[in-house]
KEKE-3310 file (N, C-alpha, C; in steps of 0.2 Angstrom, whole numbers, plus 5000, padded with zeros to 4 digits):
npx = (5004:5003:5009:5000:5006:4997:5003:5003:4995:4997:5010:5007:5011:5013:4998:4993:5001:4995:4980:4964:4954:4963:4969:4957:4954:4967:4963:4951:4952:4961:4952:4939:4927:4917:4912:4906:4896:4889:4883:4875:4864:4850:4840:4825:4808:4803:4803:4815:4820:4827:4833:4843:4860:4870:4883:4890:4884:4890:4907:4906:4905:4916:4924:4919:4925:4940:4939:4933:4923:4908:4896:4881:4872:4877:4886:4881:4873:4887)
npy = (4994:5011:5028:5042:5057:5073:5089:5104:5118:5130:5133:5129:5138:5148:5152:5155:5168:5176:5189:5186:5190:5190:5177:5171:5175:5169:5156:5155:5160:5150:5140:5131:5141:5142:5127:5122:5131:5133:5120:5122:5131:5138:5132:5131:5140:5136:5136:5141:5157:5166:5178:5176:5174:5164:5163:5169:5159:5146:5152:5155:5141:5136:5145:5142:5131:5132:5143:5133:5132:5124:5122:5122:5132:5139:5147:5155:5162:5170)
npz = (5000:4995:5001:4999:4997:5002:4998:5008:5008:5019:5028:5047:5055:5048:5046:5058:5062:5051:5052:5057:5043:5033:5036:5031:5017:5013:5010:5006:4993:4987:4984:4972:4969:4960:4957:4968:4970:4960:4961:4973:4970:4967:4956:4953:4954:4963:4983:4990:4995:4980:4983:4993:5000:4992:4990:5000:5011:5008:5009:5025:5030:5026:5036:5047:5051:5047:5062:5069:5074:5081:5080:5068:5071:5081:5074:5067:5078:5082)
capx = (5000:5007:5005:5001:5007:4997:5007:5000:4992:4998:5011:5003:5013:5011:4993:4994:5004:4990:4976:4959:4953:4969:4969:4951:4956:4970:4960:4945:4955:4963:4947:4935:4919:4912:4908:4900:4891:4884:4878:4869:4861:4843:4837:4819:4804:4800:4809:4818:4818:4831:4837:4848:4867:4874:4890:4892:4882:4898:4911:4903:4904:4923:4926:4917:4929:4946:4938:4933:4912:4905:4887:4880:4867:4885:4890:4874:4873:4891)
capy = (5000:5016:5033:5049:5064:5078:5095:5108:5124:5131:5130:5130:5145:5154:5154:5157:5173:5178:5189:5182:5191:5187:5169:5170:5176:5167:5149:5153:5161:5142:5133:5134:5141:5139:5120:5122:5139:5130:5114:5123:5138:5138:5129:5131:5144:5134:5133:5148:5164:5169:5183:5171:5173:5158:5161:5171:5154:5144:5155:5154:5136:5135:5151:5137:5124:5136:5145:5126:5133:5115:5118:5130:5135:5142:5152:5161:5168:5172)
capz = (5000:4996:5004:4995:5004:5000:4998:5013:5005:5022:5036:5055:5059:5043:5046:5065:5061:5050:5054:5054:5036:5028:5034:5026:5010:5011:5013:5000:4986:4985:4982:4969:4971:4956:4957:4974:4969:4954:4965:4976:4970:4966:4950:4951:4955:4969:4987:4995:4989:4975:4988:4997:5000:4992:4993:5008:5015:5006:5012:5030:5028:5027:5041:5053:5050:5052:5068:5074:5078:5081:5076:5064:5077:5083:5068:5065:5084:5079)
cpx = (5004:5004:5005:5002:5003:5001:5001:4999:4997:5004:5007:5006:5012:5002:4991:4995:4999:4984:4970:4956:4958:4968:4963:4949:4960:4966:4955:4948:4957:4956:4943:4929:4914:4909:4902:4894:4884:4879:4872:4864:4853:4843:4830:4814:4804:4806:4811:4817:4827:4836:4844:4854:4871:4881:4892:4890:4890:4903:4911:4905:4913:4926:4923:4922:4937:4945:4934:4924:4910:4898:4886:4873:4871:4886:4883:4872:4880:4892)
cpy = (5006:5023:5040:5056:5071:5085:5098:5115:5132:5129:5132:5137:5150:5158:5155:5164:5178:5182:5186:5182:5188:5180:5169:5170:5170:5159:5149:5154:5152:5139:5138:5134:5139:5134:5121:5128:5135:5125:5116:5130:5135:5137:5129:5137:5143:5135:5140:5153:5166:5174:5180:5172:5170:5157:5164:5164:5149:5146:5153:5147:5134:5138:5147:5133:5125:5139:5139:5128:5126:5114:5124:5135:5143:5148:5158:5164:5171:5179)
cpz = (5000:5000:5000:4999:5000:5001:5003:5009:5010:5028:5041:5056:5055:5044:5055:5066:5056:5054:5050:5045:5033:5029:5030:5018:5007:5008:5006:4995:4983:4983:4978:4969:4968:4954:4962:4974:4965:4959:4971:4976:4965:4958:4947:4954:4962:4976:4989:4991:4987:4979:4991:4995:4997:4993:4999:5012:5013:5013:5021:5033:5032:5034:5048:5053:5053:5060:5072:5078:5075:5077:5070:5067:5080:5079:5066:5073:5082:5075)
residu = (UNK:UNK:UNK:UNK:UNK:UNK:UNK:UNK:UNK:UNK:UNK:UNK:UNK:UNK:UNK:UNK:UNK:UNK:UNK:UNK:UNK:UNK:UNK:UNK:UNK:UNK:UNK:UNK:UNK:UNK:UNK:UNK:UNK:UNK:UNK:UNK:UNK:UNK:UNK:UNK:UNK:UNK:UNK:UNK:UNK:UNK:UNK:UNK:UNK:UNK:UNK:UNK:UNK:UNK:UNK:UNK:UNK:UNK:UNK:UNK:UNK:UNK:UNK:UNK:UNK:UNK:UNK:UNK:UNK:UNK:UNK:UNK:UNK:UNK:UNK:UNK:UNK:UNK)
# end
């Protein structure tokens, strides 16, 4: 069996050393949004209303996961 090393995007101290916004730039700028945008934004009349954030809900998404907020009950009193 072999083992794949993924390369790190980040060191730990590099992004320790960072302010929060910047790590947040730094962290989304790398990923693409556009697959995930596409998959989840609204395809039909029906069901939420068109108004909706999609990507700030995304983005959000990620900025729970670096900031470690457990639930997403969490992130929206936040």
């Amino acid at each position: 069996m072999t083992i794949i090393r993924q390369p790190s995007l980040f060191g730990i101290q590099e992004l320790y050393d960072m302010a929060p916004p910047q790590k947040y730039d730094a962290i989304i700028s790398t990923i693409n949004l556009d697959k995930i945008y596409h998959a989840v934004t609204k395809k039909s009349r029906l069901g939420a209303p068109e108004e909706l954030n999609y990507a700030a809900m995304i983005i959000s998404i990620f900025v729970r996961y670096v900031e470690r907020i457990p639930m997403i009950k969490d992130l929206i009193q936040r």
